[in-house]
C-alpha positions as protocol buffer text, in pm:
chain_id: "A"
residue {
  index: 1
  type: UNK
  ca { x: 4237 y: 2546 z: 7963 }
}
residue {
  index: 2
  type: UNK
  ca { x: 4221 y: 2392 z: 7609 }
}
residue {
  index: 3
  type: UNK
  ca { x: 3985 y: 2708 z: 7491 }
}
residue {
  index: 4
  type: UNK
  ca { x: 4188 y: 2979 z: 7635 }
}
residue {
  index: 5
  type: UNK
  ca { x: 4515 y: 2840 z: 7523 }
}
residue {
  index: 6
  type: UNK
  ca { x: 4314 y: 2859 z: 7179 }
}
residue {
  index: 7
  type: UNK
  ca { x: 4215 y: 3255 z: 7234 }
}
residue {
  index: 8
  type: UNK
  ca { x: 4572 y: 3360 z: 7307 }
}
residue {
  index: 9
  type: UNK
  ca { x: 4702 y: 3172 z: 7011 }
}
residue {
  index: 10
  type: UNK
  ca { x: 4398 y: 3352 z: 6809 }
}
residue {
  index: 11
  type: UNK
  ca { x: 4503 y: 3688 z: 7009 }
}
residue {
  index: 12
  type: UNK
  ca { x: 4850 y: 3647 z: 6870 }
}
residue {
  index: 13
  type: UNK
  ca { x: 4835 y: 3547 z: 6538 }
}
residue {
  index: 14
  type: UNK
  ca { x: 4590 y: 3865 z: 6495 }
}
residue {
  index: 15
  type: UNK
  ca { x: 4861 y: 4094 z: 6704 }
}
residue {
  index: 16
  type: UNK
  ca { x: 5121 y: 3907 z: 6400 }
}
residue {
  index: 17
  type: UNK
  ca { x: 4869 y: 4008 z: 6157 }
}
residue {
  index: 18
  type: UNK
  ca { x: 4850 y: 4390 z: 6212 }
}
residue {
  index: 19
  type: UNK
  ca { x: 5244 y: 4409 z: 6265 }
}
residue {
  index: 20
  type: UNK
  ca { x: 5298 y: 4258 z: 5911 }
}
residue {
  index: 21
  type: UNK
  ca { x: 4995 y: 4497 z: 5783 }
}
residue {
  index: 22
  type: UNK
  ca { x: 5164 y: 4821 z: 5930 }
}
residue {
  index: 23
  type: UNK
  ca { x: 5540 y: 4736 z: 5814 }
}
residue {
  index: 24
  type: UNK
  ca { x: 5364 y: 4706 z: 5437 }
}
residue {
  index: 25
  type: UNK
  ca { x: 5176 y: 5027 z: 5444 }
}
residue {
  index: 26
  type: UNK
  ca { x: 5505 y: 5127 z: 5578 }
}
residue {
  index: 27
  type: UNK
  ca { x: 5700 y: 5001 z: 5311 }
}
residue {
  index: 28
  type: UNK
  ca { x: 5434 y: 5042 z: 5012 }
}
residue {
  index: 29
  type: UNK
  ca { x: 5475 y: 5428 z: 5142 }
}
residue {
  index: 30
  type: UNK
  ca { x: 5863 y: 5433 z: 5128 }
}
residue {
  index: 31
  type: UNK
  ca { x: 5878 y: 5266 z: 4783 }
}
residue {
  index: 32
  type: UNK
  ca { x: 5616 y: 5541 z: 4670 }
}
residue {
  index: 33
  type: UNK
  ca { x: 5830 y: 5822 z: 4772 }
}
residue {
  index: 34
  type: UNK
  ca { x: 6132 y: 5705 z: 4635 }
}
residue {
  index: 35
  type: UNK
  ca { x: 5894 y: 5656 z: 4327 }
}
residue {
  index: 36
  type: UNK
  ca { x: 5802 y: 5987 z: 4328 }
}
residue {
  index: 37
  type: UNK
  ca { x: 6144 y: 6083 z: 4313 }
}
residue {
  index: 38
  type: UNK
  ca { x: 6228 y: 5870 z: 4025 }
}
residue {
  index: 39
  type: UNK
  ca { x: 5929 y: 6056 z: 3833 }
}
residue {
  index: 40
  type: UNK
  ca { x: 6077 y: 6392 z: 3881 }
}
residue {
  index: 41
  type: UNK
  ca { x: 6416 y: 6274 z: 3751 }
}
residue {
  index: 42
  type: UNK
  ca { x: 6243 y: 6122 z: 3457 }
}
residue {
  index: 43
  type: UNK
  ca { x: 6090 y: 6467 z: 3374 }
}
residue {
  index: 44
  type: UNK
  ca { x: 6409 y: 6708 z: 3466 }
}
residue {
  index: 45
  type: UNK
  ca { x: 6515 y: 6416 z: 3152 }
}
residue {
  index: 46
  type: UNK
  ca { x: 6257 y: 6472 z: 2938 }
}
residue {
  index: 47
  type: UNK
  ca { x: 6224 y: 6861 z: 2936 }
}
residue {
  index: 48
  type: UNK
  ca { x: 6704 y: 6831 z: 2934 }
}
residue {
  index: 49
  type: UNK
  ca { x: 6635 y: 6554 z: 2615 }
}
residue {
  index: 50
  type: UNK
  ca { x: 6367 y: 6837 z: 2462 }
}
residue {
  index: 51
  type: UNK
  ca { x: 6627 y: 7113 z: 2497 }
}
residue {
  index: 52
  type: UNK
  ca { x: 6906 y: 6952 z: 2293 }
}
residue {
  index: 53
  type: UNK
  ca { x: 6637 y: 6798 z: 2026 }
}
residue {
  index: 54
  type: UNK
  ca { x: 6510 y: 7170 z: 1959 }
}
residue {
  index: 55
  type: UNK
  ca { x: 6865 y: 7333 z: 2007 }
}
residue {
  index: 56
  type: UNK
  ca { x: 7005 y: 7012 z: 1720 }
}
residue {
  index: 57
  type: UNK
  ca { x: 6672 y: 7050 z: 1489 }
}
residue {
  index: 58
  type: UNK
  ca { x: 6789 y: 7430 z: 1446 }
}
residue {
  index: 59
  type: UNK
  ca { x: 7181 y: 7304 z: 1365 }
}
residue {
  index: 60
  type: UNK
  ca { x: 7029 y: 7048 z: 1166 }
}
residue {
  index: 61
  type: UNK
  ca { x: 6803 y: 7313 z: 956 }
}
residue {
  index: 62
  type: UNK
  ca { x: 7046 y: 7448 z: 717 }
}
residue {
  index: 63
  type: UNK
  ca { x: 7223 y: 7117 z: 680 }
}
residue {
  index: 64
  type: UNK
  ca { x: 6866 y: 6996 z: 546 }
}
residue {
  index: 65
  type: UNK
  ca { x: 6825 y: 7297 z: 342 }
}
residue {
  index: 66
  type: UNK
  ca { x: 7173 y: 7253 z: 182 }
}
residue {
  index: 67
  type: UNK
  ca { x: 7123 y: 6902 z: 108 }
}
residue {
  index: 68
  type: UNK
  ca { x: 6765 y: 7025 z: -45 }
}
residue {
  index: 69
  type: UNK
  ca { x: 6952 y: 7258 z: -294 }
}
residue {
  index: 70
  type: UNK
  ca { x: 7198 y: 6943 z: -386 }
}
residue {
  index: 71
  type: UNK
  ca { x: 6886 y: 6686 z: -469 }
}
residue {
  index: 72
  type: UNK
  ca { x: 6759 y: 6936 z: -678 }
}
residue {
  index: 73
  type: UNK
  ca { x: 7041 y: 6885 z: -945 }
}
residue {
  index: 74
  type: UNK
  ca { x: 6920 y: 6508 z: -933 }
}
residue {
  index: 75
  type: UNK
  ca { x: 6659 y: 6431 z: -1205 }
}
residue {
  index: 76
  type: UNK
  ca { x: 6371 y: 6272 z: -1003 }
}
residue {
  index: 77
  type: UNK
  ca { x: 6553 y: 6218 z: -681 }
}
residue {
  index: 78
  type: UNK
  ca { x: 6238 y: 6182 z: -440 }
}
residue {
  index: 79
  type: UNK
  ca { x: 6038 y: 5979 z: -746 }
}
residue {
  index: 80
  type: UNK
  ca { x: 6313 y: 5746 z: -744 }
}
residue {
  index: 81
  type: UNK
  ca { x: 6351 y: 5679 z: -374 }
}
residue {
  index: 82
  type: UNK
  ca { x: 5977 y: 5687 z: -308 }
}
residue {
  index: 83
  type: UNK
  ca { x: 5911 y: 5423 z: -545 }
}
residue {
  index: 84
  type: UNK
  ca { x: 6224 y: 5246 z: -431 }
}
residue {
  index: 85
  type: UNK
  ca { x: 6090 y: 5262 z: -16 }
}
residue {
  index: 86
  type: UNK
  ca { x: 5958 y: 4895 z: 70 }
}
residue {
  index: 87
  type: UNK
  ca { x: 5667 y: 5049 z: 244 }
}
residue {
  index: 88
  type: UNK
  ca { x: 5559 y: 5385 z: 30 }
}
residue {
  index: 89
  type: UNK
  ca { x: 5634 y: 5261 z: -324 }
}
residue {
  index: 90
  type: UNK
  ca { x: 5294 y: 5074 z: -316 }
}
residue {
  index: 91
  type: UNK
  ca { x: 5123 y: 5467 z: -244 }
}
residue {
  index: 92
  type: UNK
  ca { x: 5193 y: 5557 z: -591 }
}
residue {
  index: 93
  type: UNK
  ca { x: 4967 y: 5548 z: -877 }
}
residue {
  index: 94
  type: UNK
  ca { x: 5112 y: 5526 z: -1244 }
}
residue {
  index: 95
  type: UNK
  ca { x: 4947 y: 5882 z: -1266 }
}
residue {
  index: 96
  type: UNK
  ca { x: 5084 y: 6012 z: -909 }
}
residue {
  index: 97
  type: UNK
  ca { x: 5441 y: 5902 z: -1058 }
}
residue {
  index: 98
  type: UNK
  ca { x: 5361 y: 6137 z: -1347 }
}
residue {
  index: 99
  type: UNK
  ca { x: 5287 y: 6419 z: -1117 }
}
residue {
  index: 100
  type: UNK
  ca { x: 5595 y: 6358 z: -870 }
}
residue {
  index: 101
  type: UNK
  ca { x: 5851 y: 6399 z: -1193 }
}
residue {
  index: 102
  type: UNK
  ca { x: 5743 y: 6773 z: -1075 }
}
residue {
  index: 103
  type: UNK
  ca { x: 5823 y: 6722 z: -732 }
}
residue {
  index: 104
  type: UNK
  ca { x: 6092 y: 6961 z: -676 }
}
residue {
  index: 105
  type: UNK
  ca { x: 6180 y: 6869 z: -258 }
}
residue {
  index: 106
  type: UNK
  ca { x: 6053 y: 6755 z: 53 }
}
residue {
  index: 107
  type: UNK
  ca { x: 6096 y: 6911 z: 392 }
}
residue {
  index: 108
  type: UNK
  ca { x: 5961 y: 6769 z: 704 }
}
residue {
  index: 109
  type: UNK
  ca { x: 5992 y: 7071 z: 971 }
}
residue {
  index: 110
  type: UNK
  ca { x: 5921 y: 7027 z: 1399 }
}
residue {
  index: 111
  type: UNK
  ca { x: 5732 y: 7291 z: 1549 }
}
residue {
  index: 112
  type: UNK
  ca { x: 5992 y: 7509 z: 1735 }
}
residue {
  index: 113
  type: UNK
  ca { x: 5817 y: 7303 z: 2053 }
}
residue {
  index: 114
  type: UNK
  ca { x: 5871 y: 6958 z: 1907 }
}
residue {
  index: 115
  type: UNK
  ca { x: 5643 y: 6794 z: 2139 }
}
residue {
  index: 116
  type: UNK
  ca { x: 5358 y: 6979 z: 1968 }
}
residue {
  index: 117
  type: UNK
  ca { x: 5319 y: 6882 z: 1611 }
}
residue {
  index: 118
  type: UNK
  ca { x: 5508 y: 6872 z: 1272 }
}
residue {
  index: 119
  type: UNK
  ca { x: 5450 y: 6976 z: 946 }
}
residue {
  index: 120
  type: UNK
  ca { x: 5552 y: 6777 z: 553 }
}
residue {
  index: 121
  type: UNK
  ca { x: 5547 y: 6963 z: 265 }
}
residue {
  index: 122
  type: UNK
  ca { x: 5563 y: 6877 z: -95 }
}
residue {
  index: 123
  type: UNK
  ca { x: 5718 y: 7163 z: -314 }
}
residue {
  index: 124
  type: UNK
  ca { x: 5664 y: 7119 z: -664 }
}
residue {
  index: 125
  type: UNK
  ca { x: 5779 y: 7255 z: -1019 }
}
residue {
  index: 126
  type: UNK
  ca { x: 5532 y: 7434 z: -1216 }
}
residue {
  index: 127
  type: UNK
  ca { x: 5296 y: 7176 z: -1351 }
}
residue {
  index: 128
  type: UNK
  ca { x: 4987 y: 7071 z: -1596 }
}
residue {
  index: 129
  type: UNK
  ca { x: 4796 y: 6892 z: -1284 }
}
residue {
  index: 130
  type: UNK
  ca { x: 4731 y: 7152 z: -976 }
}
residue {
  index: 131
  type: UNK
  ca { x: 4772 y: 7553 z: -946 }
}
residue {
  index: 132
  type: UNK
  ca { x: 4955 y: 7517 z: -592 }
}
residue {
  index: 133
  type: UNK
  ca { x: 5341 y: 7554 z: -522 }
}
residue {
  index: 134
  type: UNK
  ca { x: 5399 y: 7297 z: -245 }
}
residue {
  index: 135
  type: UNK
  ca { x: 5143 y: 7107 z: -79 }
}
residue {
  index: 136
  type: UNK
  ca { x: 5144 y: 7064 z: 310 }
}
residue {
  index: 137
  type: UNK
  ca { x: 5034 y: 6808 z: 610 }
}
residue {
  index: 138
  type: UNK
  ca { x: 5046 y: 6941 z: 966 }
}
residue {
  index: 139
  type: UNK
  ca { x: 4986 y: 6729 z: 1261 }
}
residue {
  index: 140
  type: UNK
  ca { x: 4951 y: 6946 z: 1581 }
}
residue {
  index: 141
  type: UNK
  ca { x: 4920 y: 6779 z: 1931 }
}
residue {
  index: 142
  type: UNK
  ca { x: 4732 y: 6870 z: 2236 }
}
residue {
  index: 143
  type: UNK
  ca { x: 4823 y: 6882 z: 2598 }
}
residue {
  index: 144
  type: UNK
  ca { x: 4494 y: 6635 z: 2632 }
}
residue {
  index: 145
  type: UNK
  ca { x: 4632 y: 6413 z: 2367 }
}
residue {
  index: 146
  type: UNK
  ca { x: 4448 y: 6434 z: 2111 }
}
residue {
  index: 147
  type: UNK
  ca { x: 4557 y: 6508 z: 1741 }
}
residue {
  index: 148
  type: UNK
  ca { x: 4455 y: 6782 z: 1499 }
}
residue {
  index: 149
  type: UNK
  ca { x: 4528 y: 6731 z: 1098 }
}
residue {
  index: 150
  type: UNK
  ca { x: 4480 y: 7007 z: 864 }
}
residue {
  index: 151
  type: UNK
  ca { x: 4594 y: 6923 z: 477 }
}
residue {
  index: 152
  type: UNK
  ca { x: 4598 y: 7122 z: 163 }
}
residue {
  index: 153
  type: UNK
  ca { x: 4263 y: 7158 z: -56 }
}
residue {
  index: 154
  type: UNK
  ca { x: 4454 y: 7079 z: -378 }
}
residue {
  index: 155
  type: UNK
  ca { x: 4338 y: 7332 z: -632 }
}
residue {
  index: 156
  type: UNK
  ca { x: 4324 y: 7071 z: -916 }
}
residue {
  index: 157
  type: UNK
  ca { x: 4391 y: 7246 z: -1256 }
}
residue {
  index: 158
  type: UNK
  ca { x: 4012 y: 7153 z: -1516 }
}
residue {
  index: 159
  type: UNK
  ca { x: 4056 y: 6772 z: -1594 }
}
residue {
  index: 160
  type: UNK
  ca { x: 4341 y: 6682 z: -1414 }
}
residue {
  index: 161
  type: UNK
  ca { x: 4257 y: 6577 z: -1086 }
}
residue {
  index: 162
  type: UNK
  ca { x: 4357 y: 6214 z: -986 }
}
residue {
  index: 163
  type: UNK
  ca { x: 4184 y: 6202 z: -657 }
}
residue {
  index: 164
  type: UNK
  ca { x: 3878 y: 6005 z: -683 }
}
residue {
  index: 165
  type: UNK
  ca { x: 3671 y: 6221 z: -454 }
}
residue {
  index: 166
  type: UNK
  ca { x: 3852 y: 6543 z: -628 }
}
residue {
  index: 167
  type: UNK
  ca { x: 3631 y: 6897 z: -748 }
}
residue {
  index: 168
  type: UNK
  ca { x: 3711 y: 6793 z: -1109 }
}
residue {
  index: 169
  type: UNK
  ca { x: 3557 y: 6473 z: -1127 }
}
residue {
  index: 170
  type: UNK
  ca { x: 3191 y: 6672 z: -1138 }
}
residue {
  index: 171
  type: UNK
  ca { x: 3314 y: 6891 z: -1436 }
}
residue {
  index: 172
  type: UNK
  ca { x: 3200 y: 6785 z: -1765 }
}
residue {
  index: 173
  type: UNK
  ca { x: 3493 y: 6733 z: -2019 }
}
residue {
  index: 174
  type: UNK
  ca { x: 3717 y: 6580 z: -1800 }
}
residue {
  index: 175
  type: UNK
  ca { x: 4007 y: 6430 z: -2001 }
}
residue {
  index: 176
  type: UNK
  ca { x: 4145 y: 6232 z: -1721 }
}
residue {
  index: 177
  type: UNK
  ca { x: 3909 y: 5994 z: -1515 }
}
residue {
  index: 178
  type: UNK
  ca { x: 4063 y: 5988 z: -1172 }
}
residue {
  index: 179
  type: UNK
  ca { x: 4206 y: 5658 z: -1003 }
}
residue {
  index: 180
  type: UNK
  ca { x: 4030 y: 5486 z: -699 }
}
residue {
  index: 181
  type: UNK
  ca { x: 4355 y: 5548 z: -514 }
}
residue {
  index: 182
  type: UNK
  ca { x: 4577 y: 5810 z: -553 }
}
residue {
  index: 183
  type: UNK
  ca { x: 4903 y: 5893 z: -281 }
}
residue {
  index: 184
  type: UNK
  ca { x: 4703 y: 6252 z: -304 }
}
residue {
  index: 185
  type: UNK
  ca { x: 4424 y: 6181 z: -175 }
}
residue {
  index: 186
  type: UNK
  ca { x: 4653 y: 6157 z: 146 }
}
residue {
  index: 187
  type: UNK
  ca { x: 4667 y: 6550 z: 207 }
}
residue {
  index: 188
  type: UNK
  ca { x: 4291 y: 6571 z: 247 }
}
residue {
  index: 189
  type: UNK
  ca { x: 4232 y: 6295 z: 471 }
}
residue {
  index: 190
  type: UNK
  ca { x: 4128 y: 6567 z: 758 }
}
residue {
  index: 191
  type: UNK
  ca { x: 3794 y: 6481 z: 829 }
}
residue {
  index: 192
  type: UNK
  ca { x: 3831 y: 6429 z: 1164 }
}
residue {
  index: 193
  type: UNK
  ca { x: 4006 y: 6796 z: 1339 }
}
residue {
  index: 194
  type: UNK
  ca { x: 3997 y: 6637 z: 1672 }
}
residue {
  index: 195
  type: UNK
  ca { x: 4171 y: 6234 z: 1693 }
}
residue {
  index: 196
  type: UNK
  ca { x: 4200 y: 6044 z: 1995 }
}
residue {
  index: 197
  type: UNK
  ca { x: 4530 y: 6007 z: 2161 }
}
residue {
  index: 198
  type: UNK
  ca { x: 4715 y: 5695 z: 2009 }
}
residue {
  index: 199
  type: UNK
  ca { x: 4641 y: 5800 z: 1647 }
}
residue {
  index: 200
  type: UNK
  ca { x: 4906 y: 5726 z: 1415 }
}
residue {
  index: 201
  type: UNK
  ca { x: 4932 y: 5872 z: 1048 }
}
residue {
  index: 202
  type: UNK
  ca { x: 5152 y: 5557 z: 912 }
}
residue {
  index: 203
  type: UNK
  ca { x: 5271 y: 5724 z: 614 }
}
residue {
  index: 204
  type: UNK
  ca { x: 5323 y: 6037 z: 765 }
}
residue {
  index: 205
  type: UNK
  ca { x: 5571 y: 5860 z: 1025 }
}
residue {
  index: 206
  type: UNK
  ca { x: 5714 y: 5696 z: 785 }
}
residue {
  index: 207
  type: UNK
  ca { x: 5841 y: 6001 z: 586 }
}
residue {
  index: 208
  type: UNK
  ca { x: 5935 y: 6160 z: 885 }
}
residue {
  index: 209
  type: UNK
  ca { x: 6103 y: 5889 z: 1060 }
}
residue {
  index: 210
  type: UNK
  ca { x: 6256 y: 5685 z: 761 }
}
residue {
  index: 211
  type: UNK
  ca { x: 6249 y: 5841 z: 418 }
}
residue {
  index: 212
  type: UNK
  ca { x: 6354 y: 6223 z: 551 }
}
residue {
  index: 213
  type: UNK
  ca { x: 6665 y: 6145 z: 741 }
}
residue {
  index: 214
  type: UNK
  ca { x: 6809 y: 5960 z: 487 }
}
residue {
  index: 215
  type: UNK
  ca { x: 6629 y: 5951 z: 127 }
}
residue {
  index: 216
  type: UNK
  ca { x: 6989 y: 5861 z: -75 }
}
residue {
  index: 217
  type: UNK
  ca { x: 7011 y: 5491 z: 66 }
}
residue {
  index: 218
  type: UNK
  ca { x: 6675 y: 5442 z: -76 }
}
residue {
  index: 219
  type: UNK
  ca { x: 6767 y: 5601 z: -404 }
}
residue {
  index: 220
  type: UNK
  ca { x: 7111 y: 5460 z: -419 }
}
residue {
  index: 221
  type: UNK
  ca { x: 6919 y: 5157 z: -371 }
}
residue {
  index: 222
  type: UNK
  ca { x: 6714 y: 5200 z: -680 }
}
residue {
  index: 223
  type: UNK
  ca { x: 7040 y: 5293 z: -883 }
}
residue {
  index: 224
  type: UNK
  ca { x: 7237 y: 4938 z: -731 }
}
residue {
  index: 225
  type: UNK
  ca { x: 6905 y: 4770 z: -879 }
}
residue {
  index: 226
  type: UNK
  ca { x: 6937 y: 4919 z: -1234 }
}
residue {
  index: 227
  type: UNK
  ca { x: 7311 y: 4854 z: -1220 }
}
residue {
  index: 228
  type: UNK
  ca { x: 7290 y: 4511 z: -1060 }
}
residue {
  index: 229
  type: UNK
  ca { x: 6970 y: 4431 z: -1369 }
}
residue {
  index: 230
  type: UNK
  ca { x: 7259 y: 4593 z: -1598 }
}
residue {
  index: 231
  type: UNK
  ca { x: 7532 y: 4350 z: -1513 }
}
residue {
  index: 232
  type: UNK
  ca { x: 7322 y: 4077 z: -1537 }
}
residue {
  index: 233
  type: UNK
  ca { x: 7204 y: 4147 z: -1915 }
}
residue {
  index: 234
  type: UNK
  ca { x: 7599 y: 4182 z: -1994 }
}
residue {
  index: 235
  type: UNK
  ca { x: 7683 y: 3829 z: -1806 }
}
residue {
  index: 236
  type: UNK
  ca { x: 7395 y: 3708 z: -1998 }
}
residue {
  index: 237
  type: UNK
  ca { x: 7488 y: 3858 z: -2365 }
}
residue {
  index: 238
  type: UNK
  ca { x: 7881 y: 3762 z: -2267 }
}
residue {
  index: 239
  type: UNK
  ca { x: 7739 y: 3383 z: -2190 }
}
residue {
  index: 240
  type: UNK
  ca { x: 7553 y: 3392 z: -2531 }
}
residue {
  index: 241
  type: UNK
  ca { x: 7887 y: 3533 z: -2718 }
}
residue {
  index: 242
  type: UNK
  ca { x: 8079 y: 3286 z: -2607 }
}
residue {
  index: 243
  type: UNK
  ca { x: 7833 y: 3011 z: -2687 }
}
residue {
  index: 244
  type: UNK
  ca { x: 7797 y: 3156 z: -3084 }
}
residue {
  index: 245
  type: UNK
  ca { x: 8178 y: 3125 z: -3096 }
}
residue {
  index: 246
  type: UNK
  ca { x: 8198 y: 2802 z: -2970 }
}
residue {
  index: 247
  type: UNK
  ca { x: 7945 y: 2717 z: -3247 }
}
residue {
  index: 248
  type: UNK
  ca { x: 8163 y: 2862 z: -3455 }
}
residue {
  index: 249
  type: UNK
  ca { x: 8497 y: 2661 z: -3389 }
}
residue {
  index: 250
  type: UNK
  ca { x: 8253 y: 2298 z: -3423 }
}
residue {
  index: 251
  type: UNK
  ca { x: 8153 y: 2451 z: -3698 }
}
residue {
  index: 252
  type: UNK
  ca { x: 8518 y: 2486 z: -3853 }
}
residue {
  index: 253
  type: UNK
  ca { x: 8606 y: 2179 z: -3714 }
}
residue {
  index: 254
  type: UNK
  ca { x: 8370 y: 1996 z: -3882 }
}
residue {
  index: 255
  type: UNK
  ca { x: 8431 y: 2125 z: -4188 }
}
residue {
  index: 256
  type: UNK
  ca { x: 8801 y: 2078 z: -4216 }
}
């Protein structure tokens, strides 16, 4: 009686087992549904959040433009707030700084799909180092995720190339041995066409996430230094003035 009591109980708990299995593959389905309809709200978001960025980066275009035409007028605007940037100022050599006095603006532009890719560009003054006009880096993305990176070949002008890897360091005669490092070197770093999804181009993001939007605070920065350094020397030469006249009146005392 003991052993069927004992198959009953082991009849139930196994009749327990597959109720609590089926309400859980009930409920694991339910949740996945309602999942599923979470993920196509999330996208109808994403595509509604792509809409406005595109429709804003085309309001935003001749607002960057005019601002361009301003920082013009500003002797070595993007020098100043590149060397000023906690995280790029370190990218430029004491020759590169030479070459960016000719740096007439920057423009960072999205592709008119901004999920697919951006481009920088450099435009510079007429200059003694390289033949080009403006000097580009465009990162294009992939629906499979991967990255492809296509720079300008700088066309180095005979003996003035600062990239160590650069046409003119073959030539014979050249006047300027180039630097291990130079921030120019950057544009040709395109070896790879094809980069796994997760890449990152740090200094790329950089400018386009930080130094584009809003280059004054870095170059206001720069100019609160000088003027901060200034009004330091004056507290300083004030302190010393007053400590010659002082000298002076023990002076006088002493001798009356």
């Amino acid at each position: 009686m003991i052993a069927d009591r004992g198959k009953k109980s082991k009849v139930a708990d196994e009749q327990d087992s597959e109720h609590i299995d089926a309400e859980l593959v009930l409920s694991i389905e339910k949740l996945q549904e309602v999942q599923d309809q979470l993920d196509k709200v999330n996208e109808e978001a994403s595509e509604k959040v792509l809409e406005v960025e595109q429709k804003y980066n085309e309001i935003r275009r001749p607002v960057y433009d005019k601002r361009n035409e301003v920082i013009k007028s500003i002797p070595d605007f993007w020098l100043t707030a590149f060397l000023s940037h906690p995280a790029l100022c370190d990218l430029l050599s004491e020759e590169d700084s030479k070459i960016c006095k000719y740096l007439d603006c920057i423009d960072v532009e999205d592709f008119k799909d901004v999920m697919s890719g951006y481009a920088i560009t450099f435009n510079f003054k007429p200059n003694p180092y390289f033949e080009d006009a403006k000097l580009t880096k465009t990162f294009k993305f992939s629906e499979e995720g991967t990255t492809k990176i296509t720079g300008t070949n700088i066309k180095w002008k005979e003996g003035m190339s600062v990239v160590a890897n650069g046409v003119d360091r073959e030539k014979k005669g050249n006047k300027r041995p180039p630097t291990d490092e130079s921030f120019f070197s950057w544009f040709s770093e395109t070896q790879q066409n094809d980069i796994v999804e997760g890449f990152h181009d740090e200094v790329a993001e950089i400018i386009k996430e930080d130094l584009w939007p809003n280059p004054l605070k870095y170059f206001i920065n720069e100019a609160d230094e000088e003027d901060s350094d200034g009004d330091e020397d004056n507290e300083e030469e004030k302190g010393n003035d007053e400590q010659d006249d002082g000298d002076e009146d023990g002076d006088e005392e002493e001798d009356d």
